[in-house]
C-alpha positions in Angstrom: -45.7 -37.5 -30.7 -45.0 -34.9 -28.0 -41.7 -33.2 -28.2 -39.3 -34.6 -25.5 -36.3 -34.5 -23.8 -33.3 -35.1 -25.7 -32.0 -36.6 -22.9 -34.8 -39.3 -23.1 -35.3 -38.8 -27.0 -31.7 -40.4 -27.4 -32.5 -43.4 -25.2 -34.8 -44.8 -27.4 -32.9 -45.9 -30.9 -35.2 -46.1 -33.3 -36.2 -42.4 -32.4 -31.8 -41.5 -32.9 -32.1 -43.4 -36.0 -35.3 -41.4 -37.3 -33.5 -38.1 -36.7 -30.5 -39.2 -38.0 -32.1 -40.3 -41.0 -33.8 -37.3 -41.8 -31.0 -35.4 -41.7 -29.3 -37.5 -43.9 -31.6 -37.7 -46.2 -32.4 -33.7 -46.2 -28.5 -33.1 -47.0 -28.8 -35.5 -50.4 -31.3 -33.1 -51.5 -30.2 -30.7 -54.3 -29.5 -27.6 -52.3 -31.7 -25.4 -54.5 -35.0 -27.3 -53.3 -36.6 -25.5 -50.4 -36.8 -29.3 -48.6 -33.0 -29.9 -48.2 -30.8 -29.2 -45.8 -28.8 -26.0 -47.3 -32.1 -24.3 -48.4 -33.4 -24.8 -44.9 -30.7 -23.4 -42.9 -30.9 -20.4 -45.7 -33.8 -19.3 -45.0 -32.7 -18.5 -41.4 -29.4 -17.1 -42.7 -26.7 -18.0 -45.6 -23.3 -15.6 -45.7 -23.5 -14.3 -49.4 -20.3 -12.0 -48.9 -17.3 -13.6 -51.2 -15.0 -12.3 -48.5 -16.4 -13.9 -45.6 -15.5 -17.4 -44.0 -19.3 -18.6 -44.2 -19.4 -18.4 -47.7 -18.5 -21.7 -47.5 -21.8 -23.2 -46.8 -22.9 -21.5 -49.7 -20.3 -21.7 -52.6 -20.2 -25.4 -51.6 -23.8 -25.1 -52.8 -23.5 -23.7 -56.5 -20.4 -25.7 -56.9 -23.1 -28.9 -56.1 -26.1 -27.2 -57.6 -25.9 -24.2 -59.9 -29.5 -23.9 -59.8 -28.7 -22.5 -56.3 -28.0 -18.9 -58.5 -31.3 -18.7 -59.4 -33.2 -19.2 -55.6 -35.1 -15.9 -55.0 -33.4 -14.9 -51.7 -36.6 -13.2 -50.4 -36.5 -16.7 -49.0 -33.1 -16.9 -47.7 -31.8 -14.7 -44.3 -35.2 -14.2 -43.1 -34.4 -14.4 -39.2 -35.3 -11.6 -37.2 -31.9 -11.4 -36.2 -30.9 -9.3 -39.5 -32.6 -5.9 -38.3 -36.2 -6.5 -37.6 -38.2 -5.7 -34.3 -36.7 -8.0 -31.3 -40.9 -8.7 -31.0 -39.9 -10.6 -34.5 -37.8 -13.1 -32.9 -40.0 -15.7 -30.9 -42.9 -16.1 -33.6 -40.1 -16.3 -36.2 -38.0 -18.8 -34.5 -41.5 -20.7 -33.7 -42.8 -20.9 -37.3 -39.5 -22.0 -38.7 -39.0 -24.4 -36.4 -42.3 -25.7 -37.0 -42.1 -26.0 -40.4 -38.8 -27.3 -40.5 -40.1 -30.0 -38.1 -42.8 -31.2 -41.1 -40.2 -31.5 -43.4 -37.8 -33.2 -41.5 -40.6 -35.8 -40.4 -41.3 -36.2 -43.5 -37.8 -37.5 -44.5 -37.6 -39.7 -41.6 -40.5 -42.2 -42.9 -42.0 -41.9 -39.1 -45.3 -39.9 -39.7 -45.0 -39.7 -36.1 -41.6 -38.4 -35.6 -41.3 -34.8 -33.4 -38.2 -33.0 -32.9 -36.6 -33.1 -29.2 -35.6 -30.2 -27.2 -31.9 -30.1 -25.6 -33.0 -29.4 -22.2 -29.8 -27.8 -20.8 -31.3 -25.9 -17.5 -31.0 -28.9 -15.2 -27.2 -29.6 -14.7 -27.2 -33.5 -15.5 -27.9 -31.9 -19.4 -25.2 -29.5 -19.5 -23.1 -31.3 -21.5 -22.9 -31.3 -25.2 -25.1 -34.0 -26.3 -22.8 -36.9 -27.7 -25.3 -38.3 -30.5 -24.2 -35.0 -31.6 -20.9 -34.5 -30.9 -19.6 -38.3 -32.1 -18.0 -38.0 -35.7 -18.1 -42.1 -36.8 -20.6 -43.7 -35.3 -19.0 -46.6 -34.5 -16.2 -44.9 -32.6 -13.5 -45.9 -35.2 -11.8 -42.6 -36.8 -10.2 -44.2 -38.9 -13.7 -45.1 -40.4 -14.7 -42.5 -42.8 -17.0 -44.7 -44.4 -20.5 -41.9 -45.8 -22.6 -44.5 -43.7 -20.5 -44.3 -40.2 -20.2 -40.6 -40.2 -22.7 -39.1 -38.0 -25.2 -36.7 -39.8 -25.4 -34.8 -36.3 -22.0 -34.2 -36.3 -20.5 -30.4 -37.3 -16.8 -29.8 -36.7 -17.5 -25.8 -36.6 -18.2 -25.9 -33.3 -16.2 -25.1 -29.8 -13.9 -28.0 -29.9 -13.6 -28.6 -25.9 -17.0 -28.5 -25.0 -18.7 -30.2 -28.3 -16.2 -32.9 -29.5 -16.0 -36.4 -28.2 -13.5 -38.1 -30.1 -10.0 -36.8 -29.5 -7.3 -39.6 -29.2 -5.0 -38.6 -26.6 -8.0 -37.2 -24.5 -10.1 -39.8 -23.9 -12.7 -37.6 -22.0 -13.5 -35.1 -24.1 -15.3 -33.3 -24.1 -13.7 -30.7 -21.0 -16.3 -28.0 -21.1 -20.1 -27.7 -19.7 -22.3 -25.3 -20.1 -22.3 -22.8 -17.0 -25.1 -21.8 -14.7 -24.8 -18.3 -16.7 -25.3 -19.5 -20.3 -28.1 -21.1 -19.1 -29.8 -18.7 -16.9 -33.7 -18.1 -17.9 -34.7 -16.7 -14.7 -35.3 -12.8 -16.1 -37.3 -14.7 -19.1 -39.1 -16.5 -16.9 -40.0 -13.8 -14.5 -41.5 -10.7 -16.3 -45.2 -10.5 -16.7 -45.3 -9.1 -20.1 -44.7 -10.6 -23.6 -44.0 -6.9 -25.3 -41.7 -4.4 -23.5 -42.1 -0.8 -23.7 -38.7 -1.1 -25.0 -37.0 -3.8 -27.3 -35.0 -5.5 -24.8 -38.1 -5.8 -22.2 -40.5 -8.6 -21.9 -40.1 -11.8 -22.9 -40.7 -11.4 -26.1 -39.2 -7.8 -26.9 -40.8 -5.3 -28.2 -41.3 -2.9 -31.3 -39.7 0.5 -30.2 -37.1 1.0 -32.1 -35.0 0.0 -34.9 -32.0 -1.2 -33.8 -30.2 -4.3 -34.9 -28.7 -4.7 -31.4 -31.9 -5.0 -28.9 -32.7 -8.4 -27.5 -35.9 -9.4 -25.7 -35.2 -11.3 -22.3 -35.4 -14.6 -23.9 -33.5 -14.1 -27.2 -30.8 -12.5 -24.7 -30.8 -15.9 -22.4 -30.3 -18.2 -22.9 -31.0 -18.2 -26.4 -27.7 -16.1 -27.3 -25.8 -17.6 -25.0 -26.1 -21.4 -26.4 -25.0 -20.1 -29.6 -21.9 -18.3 -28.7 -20.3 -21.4 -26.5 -21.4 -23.9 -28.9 -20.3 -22.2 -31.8 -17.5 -21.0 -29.9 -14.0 -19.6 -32.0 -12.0 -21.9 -33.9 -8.1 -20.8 -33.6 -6.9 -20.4 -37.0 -10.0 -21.6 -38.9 -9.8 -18.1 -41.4 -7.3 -16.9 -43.4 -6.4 -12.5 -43.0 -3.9 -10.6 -43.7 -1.2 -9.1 -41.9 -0.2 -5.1 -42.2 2.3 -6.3 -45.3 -0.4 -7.8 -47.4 0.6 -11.7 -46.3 -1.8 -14.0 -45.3 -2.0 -14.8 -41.7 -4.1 -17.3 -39.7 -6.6 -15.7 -38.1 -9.6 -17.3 -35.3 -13.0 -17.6 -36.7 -16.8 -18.1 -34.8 -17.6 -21.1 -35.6 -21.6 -21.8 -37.1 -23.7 -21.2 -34.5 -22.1 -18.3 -33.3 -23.6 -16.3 -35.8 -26.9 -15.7 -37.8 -25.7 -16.5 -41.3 -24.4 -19.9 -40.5 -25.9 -21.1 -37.3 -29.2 -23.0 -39.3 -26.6 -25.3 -41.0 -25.7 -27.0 -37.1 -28.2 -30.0 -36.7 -27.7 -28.8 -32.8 -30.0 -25.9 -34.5 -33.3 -26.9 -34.0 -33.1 -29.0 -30.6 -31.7 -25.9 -29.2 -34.4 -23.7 -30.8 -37.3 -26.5 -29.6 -36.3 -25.7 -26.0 -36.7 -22.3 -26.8 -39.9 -22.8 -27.7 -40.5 -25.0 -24.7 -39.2 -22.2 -22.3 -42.1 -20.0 -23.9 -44.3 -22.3 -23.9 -43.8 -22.7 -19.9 -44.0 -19.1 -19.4 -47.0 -18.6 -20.9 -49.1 -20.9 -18.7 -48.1 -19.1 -15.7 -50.7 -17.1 -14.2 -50.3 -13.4 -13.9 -49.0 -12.8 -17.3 -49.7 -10.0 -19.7 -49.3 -8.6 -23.2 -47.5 -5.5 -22.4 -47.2 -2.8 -24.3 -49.1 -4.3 -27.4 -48.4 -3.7 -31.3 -51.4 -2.6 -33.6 -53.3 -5.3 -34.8 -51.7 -4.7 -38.4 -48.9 -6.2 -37.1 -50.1 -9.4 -36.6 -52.1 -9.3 -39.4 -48.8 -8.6 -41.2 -47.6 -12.0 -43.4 -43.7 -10.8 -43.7 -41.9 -14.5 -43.7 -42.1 -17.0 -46.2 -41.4 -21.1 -45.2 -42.8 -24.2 -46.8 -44.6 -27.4 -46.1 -43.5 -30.8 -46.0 -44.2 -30.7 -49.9 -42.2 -28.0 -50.7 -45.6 -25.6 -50.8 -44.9 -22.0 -49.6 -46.4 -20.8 -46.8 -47.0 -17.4 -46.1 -49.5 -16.7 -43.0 -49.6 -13.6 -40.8 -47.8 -13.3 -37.7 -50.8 -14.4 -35.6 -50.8 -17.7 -36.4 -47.4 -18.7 -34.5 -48.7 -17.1 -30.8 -50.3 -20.3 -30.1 -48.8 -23.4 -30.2 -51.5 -25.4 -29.6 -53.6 -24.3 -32.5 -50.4 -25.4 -34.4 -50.6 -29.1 -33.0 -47.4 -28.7 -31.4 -47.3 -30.5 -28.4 -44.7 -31.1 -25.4 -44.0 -34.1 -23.0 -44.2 -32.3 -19.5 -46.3 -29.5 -20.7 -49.6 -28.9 -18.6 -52.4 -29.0 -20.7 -54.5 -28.2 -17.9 -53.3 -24.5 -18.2 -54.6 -22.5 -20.9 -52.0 -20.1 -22.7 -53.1 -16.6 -22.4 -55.7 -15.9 -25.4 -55.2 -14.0 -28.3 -54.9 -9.9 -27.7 -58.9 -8.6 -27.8 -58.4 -6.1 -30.1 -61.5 -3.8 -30.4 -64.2 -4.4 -33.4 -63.9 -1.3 -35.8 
């Protein structure tokens, strides 16, 4: 099935159900198996400090599984957002996503299950999608029941624009995303892929080594999303005041940051649309490779991610410029436009 929508994905229940059932059914996994949910989200990023909030996510995962201790974390915090090139950051994001969507289809029993894309440009969209933002699925609170709560559903989020069930504000939630969260129009509109510098072309670049340079599409809207969804949560950490007492202090919640944002389920629609705004941009006519890497680099094989049954994969950086080759296919794409080939790199 093409990726679609979310705004149409939802409409159609049994394809709700299938996602939600995935999910679910990734999360019962022991977290030290590369096909649940925890190992998943660690291999784009798990907080391994004792001292920080988000290591949560992952003491909540020895204390289930102390097999957890002995995961070699050359798989875990792989995302390019840790230090590598910005150039890093759309292939990366592509072949997790990828693979993540093969596991997940496999756990939801439809062998032809895709993942949708939260399609937040067009205004009617801006708003946090509910089958995501609805605790008990039934609408009942008071129904905590492991069947009614929603697998979607992360309470680490901005509370007025994710969260749908407050009682005495019947409509939640207040917030929408703004026309400058979603802005792709610099992404869009340069004719390269690779800058001259890291926070040029689409794509970035690889110029320098700073942690701190985005490419025009990791800058927006792909930042954006994750700092308003993840928002701050007043009070959600504990610190310490200049006396040595503990205080309340505000915290980012999940997807505001690297080494929590995988555990969101709003993760990979977010992350599909990404993916779809690429794969719109590289149709257009007119556009170019830049200022091109060696080809060592895409012959490079740096990230490690596994099939749907839990086999590692480990293939060079090439393989994730073209979607098509993958199989990965998109409602409203137009396959009558060919993606821009492969760079020709001379024979030697």
């Amino acid at each position: 099935m093409p990726r679609m929508p979310l705004e149409e994905f939802v409409e159609t229940a049994s394809l709700l159900d299938s996602l939600r059932r995935g999910v679910r059914e990734m999360k019962k996994r022991k977290p030290s198996d590369p096909l649940s949910w925890f190992f998943q989200a660690a291999i784009h990023g798990v907080q391994l400090d004792p001292t920080d909030l988000g290591y949560k996510y992952y003491k909540a995962a020895l204390d289930q599984d102390p097999g957890v201790a002995q995961v070699d974390q050359k798989y875990w915090n792989q995302c390019p957002h840790f230090g590598q090139h910005s150039a890093d950051f759309l292939p990366w994001h592509r072949a997790y996503t990828f693979h993540f969507e093969q596991i997940l289809r496999e756990h939801t029993g439809d062998s032809n299950f895709s993942l949708p894309y939260w399609n937040y440009g067009p205004r009617t969209n801006r708003k946090f999608p509910k089958a995501f933002g609805v605790q008990h699925l039934d609408g009942n609170p008071g129904n905590d029941a492991d069947e009614n709560i929603n697998p979607l559903f992360m309470k680490e989020r901005d509370f007025y624009l994710t969260y749908y069930e407050h009682p005495l504000i019947p409509n939640m939630p207040l917030l929408e995303l703004s026309d400058a969260v979603v802005d792709n129009t610099s992404a869009l509109a340069t004719d390269i892929f690779f800058g001259t510098t890291e926070d040029t072309g689409i794509g970035g670049g690889i110029a320098d080594n700073n942690p701190g340079t985005r490419g025009l599409l990791e800058s927006r809207p792909h930042d954006n999303i994750h700092r308003v969804v993840g928002g701050i949560i007043p009070g959600a950490a504990v610190g310490h005041d200049q006396n040595g007492h503990e205080i309340e202090v505000d915290a980012l919640g999940a997807m505001a940051q690297p080494p929590t944002a995988g555990f969101d389920p709003i993760f990979p629609v977010h992350h599909t649309n990404i993916d779809w705004i690429w794969t719109q941009w590289s149709v257009m006519p007119g556009k170019k490779w830049g200022t091109l890497p060696d080809a060592s680099w895409f012959m490079e094989r740096p990230w490690f991610f596994f099939d749907a049954k839990g086999n590692c994969i480990n293939e060079p950086r090439k393989s994730y410029f073209d979607h098509r080759a993958l199989g990965v296919k998109f409602k409203y794409e137009d396959l009558s436009s060919m993606p821009f080939p492969y760079p020709p790199f001379p024979r030697r």
